[in-house]
FINU-340343 format. One line per field, with one value per residue (C-alpha): residue number from 0; x, y, z. Coordinates in Angstrom, 3 decimals, decimal comma, m for minus. Example, Ala and Ser with C-alpha at 12.3 -4.5 7.8 and 13.67 -1.06 7.14 Angstrom:
FINU-340343
pos: 0	1 .
east: 12,300	13,670 .
north: m4,500	m1,060 .
up: 7,800	7,140 .
end
This chain:
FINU-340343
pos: 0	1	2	3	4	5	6	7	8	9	10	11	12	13	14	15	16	17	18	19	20	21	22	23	24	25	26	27	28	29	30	31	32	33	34	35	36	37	38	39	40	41	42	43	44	45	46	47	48	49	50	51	52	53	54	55	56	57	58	59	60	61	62	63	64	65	66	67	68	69	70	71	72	73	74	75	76	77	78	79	80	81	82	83	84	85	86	87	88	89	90	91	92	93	94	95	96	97	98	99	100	101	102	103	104	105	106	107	108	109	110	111	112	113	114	115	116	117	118	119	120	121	122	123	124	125	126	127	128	129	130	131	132	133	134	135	136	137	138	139	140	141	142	143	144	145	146	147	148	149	150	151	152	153	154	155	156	157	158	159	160	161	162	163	164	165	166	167	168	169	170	171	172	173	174	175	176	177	178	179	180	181	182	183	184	185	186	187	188	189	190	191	192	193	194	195	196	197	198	199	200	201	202	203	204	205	206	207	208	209	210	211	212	213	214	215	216	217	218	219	220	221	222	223	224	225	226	227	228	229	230	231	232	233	234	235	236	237	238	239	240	241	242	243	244	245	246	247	248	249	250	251	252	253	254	255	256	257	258	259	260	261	262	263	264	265	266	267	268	269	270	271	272	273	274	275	276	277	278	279	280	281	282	283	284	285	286	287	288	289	290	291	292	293	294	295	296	297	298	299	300	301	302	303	304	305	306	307	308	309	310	311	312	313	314	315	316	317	318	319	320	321	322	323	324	325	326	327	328	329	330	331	332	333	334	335	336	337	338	339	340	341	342	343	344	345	346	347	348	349	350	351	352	353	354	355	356	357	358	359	360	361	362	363	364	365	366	367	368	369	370	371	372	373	374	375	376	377	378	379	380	381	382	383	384	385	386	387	388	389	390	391	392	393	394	395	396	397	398	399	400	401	402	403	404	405	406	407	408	409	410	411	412	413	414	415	416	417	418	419	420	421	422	423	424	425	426	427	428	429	430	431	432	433	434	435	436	437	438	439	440	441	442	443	444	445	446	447	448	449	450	451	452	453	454	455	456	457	458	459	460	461	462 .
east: m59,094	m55,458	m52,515	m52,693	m56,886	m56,960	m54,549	m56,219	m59,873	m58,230	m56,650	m60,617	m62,042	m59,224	m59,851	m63,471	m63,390	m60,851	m63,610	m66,084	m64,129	m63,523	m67,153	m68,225	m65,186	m66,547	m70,469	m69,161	m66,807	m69,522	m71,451	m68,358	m66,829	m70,426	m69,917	m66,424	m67,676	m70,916	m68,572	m66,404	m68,894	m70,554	m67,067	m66,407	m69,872	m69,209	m65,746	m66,998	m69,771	m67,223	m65,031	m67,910	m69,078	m66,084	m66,426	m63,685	m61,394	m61,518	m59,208	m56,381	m57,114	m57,109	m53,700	m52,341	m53,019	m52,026	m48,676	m48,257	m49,016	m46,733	m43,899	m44,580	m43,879	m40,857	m39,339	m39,954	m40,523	m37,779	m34,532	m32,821	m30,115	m32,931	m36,163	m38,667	m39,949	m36,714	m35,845	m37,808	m37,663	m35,105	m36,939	m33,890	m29,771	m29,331	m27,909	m26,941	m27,560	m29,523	m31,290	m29,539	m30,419	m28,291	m30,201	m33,228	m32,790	m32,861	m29,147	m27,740	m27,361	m29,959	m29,942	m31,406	m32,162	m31,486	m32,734	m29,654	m27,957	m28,493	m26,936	m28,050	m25,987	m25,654	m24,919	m24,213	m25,982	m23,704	m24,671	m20,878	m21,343	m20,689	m20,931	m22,458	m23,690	m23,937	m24,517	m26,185	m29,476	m27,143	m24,785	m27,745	m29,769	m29,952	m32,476	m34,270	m35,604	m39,548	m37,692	m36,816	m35,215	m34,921	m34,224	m30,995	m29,431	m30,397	m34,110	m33,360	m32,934	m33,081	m36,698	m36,095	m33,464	m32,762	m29,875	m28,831	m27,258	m24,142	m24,029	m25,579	m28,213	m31,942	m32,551	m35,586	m34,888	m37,787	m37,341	m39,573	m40,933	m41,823	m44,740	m45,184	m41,937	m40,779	m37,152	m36,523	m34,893	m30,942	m29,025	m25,689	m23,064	m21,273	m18,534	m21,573	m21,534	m24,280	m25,194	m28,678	m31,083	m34,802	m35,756	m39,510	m40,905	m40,827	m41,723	m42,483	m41,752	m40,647	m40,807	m38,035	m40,115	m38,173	m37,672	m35,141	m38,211	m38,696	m42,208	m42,561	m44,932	m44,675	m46,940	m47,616	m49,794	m53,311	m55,936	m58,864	m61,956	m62,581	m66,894	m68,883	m66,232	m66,605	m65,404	m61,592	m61,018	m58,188	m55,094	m54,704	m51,925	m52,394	m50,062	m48,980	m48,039	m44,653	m42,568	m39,175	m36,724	m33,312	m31,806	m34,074	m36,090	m39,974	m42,364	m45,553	m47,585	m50,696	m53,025	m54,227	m56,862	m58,264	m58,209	m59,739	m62,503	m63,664	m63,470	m66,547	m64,644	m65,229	m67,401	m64,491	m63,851	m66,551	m64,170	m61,433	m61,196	m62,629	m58,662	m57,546	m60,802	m60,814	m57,290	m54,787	m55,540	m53,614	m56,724	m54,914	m51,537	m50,472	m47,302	m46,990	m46,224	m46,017	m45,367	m47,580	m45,518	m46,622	m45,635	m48,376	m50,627	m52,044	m53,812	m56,510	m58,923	m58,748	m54,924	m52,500	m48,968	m47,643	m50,377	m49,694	m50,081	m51,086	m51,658	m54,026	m53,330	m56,116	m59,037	m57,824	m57,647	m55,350	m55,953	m54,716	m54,200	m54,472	m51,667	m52,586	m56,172	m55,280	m57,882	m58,392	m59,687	m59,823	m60,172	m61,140	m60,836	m60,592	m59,771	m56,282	m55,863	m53,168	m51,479	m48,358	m46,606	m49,214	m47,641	m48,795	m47,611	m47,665	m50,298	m52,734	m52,554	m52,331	m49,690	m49,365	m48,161	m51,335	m49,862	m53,566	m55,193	m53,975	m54,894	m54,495	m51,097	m49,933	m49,213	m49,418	m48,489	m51,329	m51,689	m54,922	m57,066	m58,384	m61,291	m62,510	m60,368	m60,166	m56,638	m54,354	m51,224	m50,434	m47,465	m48,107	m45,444	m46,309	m45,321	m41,946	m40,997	m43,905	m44,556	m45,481	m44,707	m47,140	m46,096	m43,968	m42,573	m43,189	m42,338	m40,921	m41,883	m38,476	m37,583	m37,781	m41,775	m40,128	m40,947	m38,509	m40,008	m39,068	m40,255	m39,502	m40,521	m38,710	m35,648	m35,744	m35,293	m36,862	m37,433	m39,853	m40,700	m44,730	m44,641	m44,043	m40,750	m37,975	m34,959	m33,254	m33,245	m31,152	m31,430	m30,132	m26,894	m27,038	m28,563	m29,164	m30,395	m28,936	m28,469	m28,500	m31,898	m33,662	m33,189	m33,239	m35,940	m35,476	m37,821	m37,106	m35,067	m34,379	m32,794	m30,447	m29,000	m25,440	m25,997	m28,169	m25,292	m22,564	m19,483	m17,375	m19,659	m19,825	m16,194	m15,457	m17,911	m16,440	m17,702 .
north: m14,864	m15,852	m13,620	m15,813	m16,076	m12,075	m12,301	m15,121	m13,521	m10,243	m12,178	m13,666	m10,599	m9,133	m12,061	m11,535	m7,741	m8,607	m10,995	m8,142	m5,758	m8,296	m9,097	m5,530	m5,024	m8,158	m6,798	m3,617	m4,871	m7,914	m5,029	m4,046	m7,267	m8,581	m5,272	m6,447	m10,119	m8,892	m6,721	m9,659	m11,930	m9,630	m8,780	m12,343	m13,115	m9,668	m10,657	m14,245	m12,914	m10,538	m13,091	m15,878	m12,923	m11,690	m8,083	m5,838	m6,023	m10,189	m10,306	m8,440	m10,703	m13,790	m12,428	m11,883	m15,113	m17,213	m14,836	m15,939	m19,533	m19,381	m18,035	m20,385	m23,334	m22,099	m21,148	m24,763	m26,768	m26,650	m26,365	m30,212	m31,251	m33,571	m31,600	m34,292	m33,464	m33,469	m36,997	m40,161	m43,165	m45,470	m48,909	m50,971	m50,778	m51,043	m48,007	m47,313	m49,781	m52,799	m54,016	m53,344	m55,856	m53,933	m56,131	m54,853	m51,348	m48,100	m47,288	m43,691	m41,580	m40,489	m36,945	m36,788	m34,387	m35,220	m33,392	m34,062	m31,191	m28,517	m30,214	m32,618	m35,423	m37,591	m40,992	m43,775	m46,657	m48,941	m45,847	m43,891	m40,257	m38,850	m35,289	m33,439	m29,763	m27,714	m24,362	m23,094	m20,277	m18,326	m17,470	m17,062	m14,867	m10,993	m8,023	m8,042	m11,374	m11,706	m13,773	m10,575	m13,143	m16,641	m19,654	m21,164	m23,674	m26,525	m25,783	m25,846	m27,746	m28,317	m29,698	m30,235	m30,243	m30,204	m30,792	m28,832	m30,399	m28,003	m29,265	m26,691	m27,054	m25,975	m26,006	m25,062	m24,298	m24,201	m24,237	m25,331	m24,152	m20,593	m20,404	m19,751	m22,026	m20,893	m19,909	m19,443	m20,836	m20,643	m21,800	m22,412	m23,867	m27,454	m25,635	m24,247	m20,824	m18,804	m17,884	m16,298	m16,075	m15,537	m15,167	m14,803	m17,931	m20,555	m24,164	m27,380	m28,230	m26,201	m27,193	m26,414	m26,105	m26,611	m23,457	m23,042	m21,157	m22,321	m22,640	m22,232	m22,470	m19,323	m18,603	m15,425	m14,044	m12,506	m10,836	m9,543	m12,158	m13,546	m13,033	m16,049	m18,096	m16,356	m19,353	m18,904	m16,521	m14,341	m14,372	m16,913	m18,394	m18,265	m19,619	m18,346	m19,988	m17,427	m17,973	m17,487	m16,812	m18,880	m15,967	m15,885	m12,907	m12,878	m13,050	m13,814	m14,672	m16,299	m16,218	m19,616	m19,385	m16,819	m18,451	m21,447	m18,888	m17,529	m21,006	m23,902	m25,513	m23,072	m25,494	m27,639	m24,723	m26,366	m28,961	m27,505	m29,969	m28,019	m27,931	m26,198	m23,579	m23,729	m21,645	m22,774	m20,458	m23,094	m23,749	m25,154	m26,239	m26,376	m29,134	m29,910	m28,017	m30,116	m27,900	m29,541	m29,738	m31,101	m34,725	m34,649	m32,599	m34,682	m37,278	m35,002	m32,851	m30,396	m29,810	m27,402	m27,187	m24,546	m25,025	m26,149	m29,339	m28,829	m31,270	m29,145	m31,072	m29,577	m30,368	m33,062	m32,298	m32,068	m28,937	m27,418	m23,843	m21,927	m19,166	m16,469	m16,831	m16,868	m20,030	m23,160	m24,783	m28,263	m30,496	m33,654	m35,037	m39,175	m42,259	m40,118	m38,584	m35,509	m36,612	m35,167	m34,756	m35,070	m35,829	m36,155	m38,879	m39,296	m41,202	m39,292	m40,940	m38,919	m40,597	m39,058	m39,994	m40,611	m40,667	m41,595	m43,384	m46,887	m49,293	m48,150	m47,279	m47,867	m45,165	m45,527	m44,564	m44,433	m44,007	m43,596	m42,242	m38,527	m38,643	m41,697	m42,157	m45,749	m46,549	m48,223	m48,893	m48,804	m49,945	m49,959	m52,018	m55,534	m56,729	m57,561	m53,892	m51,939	m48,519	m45,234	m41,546	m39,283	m36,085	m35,331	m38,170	m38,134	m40,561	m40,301	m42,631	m44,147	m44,368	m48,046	m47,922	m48,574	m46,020	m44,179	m43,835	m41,523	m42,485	m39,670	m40,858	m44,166	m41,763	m44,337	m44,108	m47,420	m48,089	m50,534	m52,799	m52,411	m55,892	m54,410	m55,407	m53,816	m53,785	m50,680	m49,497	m47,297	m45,761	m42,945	m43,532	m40,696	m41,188	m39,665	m39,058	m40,441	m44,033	m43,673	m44,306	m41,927	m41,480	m38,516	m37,637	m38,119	m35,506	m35,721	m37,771	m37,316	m40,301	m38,853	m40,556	m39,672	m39,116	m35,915	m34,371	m31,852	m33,838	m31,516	m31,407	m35,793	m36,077	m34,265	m36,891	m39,454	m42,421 .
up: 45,826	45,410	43,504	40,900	40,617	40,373	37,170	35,139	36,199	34,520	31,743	31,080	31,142	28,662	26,388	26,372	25,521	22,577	21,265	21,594	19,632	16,844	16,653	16,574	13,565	11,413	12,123	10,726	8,070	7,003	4,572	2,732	2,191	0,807	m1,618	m2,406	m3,206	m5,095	m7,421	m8,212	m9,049	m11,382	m12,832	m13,363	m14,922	m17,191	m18,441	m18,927	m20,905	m22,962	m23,553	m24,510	m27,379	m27,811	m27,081	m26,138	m24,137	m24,682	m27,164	m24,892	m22,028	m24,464	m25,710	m22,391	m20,939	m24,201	m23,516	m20,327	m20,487	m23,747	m21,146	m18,238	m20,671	m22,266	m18,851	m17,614	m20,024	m22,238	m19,748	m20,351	m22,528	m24,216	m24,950	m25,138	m28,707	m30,560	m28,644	m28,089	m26,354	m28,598	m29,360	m30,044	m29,470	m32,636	m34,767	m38,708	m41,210	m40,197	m43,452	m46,985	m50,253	m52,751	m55,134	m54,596	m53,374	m55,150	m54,429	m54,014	m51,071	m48,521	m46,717	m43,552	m40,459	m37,041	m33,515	m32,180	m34,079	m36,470	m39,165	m41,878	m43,159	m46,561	m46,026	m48,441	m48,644	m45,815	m43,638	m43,965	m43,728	m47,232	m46,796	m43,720	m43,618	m40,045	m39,804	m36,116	m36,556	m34,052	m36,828	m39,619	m37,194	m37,594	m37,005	m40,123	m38,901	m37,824	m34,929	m32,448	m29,415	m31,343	m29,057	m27,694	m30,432	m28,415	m28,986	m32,594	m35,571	m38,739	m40,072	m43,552	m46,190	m50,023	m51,576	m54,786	m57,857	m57,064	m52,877	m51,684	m49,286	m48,494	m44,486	m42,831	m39,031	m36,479	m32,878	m29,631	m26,749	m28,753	m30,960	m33,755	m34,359	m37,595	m37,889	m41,720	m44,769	m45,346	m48,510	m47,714	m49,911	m48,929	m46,931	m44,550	m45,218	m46,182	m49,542	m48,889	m46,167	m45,789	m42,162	m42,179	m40,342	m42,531	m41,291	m41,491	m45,219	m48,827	m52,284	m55,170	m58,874	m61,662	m62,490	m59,419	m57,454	m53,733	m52,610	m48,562	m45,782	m43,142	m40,385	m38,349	m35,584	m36,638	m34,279	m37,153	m37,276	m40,434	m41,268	m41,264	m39,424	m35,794	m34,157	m35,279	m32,819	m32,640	m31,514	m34,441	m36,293	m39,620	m42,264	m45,430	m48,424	m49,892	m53,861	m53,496	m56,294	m56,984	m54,661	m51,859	m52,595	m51,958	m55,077	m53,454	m50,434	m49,974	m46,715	m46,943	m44,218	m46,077	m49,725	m47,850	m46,534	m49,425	m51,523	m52,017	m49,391	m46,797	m44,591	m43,820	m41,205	m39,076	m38,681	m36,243	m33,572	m29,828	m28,575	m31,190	m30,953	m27,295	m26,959	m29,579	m32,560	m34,868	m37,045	m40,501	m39,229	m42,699	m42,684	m46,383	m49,941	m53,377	m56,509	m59,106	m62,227	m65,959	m65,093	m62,048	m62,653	m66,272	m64,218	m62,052	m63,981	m60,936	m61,032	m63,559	m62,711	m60,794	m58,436	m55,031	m52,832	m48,952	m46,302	m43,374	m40,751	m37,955	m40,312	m41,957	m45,569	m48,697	m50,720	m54,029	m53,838	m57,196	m56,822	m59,025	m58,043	m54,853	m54,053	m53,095	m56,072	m54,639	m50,999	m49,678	m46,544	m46,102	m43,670	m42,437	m39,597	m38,181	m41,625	m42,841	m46,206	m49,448	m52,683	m55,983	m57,787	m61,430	m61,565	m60,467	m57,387	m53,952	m50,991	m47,427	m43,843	m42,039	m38,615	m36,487	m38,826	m39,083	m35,911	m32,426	m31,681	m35,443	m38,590	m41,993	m45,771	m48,152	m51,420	m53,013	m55,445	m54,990	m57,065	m55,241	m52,271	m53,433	m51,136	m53,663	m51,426	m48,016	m45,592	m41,973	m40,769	m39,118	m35,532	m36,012	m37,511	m35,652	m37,109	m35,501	m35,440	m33,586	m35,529	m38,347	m40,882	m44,906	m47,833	m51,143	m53,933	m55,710	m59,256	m58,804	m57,527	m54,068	m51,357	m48,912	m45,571	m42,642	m39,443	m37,088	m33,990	m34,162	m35,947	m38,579	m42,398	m44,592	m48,055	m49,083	m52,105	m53,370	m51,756	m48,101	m47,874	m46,469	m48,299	m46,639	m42,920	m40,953	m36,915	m36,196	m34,449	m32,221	m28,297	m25,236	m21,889	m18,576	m19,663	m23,767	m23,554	m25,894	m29,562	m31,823	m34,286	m38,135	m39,477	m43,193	m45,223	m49,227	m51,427	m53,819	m57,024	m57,754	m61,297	m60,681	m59,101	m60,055	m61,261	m59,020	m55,807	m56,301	m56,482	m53,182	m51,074	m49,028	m50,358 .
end
């Protein structure tokens, strides 16, 4: 046999002794490793089985992987200059003032919110800005807020707004990418600067009585389980319904999920939709507060003034909540769905943003009757203004029976006649991404009549 024979012969029978060893290591190792995979399954099958009942330690786990998924999406979800829920695609070029019939229209000035900026803005009726407020939650922010590491002002902005007789100004800031979302509530005066603060995590909506008090919604983490109702698993977040005084300070505050537990209309529970039980913990979503006053409150037997409004978005119901009792003393649930903003109009009548209900692809304004859900009004655009806002938006019925309209999706303010007709429309002006292509959300929007304003405050706007 050749030089070269001999080696590869010796390389062969190298090769094969190699294989040898590594069979007789797997025959050994084969045992162990079945151990190793036997343990894992039944560790899997236990902690599936702890977390299905809900035994310790589910809850931790269930915390830390909300926690983490909660991180994961704000580290890469939220890094553009347009985060995709305070912007929209725009659905036409044109901006401001596109429909006005001074004849016909309720005239005055409208305050609106933008998600451009955290700033809100009073334009007159030609769409000139009157009077604008801005104030960033970096310079309202300090440690005794419930907020330990608030957002970057980008991922902020103001949700709603109230203007004061005097010009000073209500804002509610909430943020994304961070849940709960809840910033706080800020009063500043019309120069911007702060005249008190309350930095609990208020969101989505407040109410002013007339008594000066400020009714707000706040949320908050909660891991205890709530008997009888097993299936709102903790962590939850739960929202709170808090009385403010004139200055800001904190009278009261109501765990709504809890009145709502303990009330008739406890079985409405059963309604959380499976995505918000299989992981979100937002069971209520509470995203409206109405004060009931004297001149709402005389046309439903169920109603006394100071009690509160609610819209509950995740089940689908309007609720009054009796304050001092510390109940919900009334709820119904009708042809709306995911709706936003519940008024009560003097009437007796009930109107809210139903922003699923209407045809595919559509929204609508209803207002009906709550003691037989008899639907006495409704605008839902038509094809030549098409209508639709997936989240947010409200309405505000006009001295004149016309109705003010925010749109937020389409960041688009209307008023319209009983008849349907438009008579008043403005687009935000504001746009962005690469090519000017998306438009900023109009979350709330608030017609004002000059006369119910300060003399000295009116004399310093614009126009």
């Amino acid at each position: 046999m050749t030089q070269a024979g001999l080696q590869e012969s010796g390389v062969a029978r190298q090769r094969r002794r190699e294989r040898s060893r590594a069979a007789r290591a797997l025959a050994e190792a084969a045992p162990f490793a079945v151990l190793v995979l036997a343990i894992g399954f039944l560790a899997f099958v236990a902690g599936s089985f702890l977390t299905f009942a809900g035994w310790f330690p589910a809850n931790h786990l269930t915390e830390a992987f909300r926690g983490g998924q909660a991180l994961l999406e704000k580290a890469t979800q939220y890094d553009t200059p347009w985060p995709n829920d305070f912007w929209q695609p725009a659905r036409t070029e044109a901006r401001g003032v596109t429909i006005y019939d001074p004849s016909r229209a309720f005239n005055g000035y409208t305050l609106y919110t933008s998600g451009h900026a955290q700033k809100a803005f009073l334009i007159s009726m030609t769409g000139e800005v009157a009077h604008e407020w801005q104030l960033p939650f970096s310079a309202v922010w300090d440690e005794s807020a419930a907020v330990e590491s608030p957002q970057p002002d980008q991922l902020m902005y103001i949700e709603k707004a109230h203007l004061l007789p005097d010009g000073d100004l209500l804002a509610l800031y909430v943020a994304i990418g961070t849940s709960p979302w809840g910033m706080g509530l800020v009063r500043m005066n019309q120069d911007s600067e702060v005249v008190w603060k309350y930095l609990q995590q208020a969101h989505h909506e407040f109410d002013v009585g007339a008594d000066g008090k400020v009714y707000a919604l706040t949320h908050e983490i909660r891991t205890d389980r709530i008997a009888g109702h097993e299936h709102l698993a903790p962590p939850r977040i739960d929202d709170y319904v808090v009385v403010l005084s004139p200055e800001g300070q904190e009278l009261k505050k109501v765990w709504l999920l809890g009145a709502l537990a303990r009330s008739p209309y406890a079985t409405m529970l059963s309604a959380v939709p499976w995505y918000i039980a299989e992981g979100k913990g937002d069971y209520l979503h509470t995203n409206s507060i109405d004060v009931i006053g004297p001149d709402t409150a005389g046309g439903l037997p169920f109603a006394a003034p100071g009690q509160v409004l609610l819209s509950l978005r995740e089940i689908g119901a309007v609720a009054i909540l009796d304050l001092e009792r510390e109940e919900i003393v009334w709820a119904e649930r009708g042809p709306w769905l995911r709706q936003h903003d519940a008024d009560l109009l003097s009437n007796g009548h009930l109107m809210l943003f139903d922003n699923e209900g209407g045809p595919v692809g559509t929204s609508r304004v209803l207002e009906f009757d709550p003691k037989t859900l008899a639907i006495a009004w409704s605008y839902a655009g038509d094809d030549e203004h098409p209508f639709y806002s997936r989240v947010r938006s409200g309405q505000e019925r006009l001295p004149n029976g016309d109705t003010l309209i925010t749109e937020s999706d389409g960041g688009r303010l209307l008023e319209v006649t009983p008849a349907g007709g438009i008579v008043w429309e403005y687009l935000n002006p504001e746009r962005g991404g690469e090519a000017g292509e998306l438009i900023p959300i109009v979350s709330w929007g608030q017609r004002i009549d000059p006369a119910t304003l300060e003399p000295g405050f009116r004399e310093t706007l614009k126009h």
